[in-house]
N, C-alpha and C positions, 0 to 999 in steps of 0.2 A: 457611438455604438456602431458596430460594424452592420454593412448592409445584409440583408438576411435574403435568401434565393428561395426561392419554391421550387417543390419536384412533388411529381407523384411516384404513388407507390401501391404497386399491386400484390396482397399478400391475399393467400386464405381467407374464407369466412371465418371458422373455425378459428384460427389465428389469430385473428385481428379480435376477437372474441375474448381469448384470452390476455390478449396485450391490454384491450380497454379495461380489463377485470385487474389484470397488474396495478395499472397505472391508478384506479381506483383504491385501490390497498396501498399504495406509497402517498397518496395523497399530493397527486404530482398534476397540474392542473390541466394537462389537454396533449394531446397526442407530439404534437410539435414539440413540446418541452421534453417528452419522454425521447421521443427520438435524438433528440441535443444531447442527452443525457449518454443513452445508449454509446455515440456515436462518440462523446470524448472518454467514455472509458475503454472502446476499442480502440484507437489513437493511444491512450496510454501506456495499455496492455502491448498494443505493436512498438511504441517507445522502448519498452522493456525487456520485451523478447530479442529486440534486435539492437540491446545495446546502444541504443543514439538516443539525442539531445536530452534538456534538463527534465527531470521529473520530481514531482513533491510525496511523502505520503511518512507512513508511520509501520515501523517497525518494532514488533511485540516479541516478547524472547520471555520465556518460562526459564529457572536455572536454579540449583540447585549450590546453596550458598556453604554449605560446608566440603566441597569437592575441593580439595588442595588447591589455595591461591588463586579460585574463583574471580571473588572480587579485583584481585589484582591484575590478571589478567584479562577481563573484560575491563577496566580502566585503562589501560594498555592498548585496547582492541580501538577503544573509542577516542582515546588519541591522535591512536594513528589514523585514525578518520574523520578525525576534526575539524577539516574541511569542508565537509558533509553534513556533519550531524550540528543542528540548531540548539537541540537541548532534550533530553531525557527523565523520567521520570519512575522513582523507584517504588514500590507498593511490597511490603513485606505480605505473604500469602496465607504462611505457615510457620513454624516454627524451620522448616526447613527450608522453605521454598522462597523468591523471590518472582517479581514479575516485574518485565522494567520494558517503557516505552521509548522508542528513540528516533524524535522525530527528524527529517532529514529531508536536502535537496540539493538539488547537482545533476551532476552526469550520469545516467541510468548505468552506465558499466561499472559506475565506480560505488553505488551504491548497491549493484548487485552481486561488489567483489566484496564489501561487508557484512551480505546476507551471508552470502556462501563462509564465510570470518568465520560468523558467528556461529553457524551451524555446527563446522569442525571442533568447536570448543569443549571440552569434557563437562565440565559443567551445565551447561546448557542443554535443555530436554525439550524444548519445543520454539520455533522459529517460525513465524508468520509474518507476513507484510502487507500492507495494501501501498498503492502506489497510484499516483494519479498525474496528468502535466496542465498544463494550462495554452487553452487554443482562443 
């Protein structure tokens, strides 16, 4: 286990207030953990924004399965990203609609050159991601 460092931290009454009330509602056991917490999704998040090193998470895509060679070309999409992507998971919605999970890890550019993929795609109506790395 890595060694762990102490700091303090001077926030708001008020604040700090509301953070102990958060952390009570996630059921997240003591300030320390919430702050670890906090602290590798901002790491993430800066992962992500600025395009560098590996990050994990899952990509949700809504799509609209009768759009001309939808499916074919989102198989097509996920080939060429098949570097990337671990594995996938499809859930019929609607009689129209599909909603597919695609979960994936790599290199933040190259998975946020698949987000942007995906978005362009006519088919496809709603694109969401979370994204997370490991510290």
């Amino acid at each position: 286990m890595e060694k762990l460092v102490r700091f303090g931290v001077a926030v708001p009454e008020n604040l700090l207030v509301e953070f102990d009330k958060w952390i009570k509602n996630k059921g997240i056991p003591n300030r320390s953990e919430a702050i670890r917490q906090l602290i590798r999704e901002f790491v993430a998040e800066e992962h992500w924004d600025r395009e560098t090193g590996t990050v994990y998470g899952a990509i949700t895509i809504t799509y609209d399965h009768h759009v001309h060679d939808a499916m074919g070309g989102l198989t097509t999409l996920q080939h060429d990203f098949g570097n990337i992507i671990n594995c996938s998971t499809h859930v019929h919605i609607d009689h129209d609609h599909c909603l597919e999970v695609i979960v994936v890890s790599g290199n933040a550019k190259n998975i946020k050159r698949l987000v942007d993929s995906l978005s362009s795609m006519r088919c496809v109506e709603t694109v969401s991601h979370r994204i997370t790395t490991i510290l």
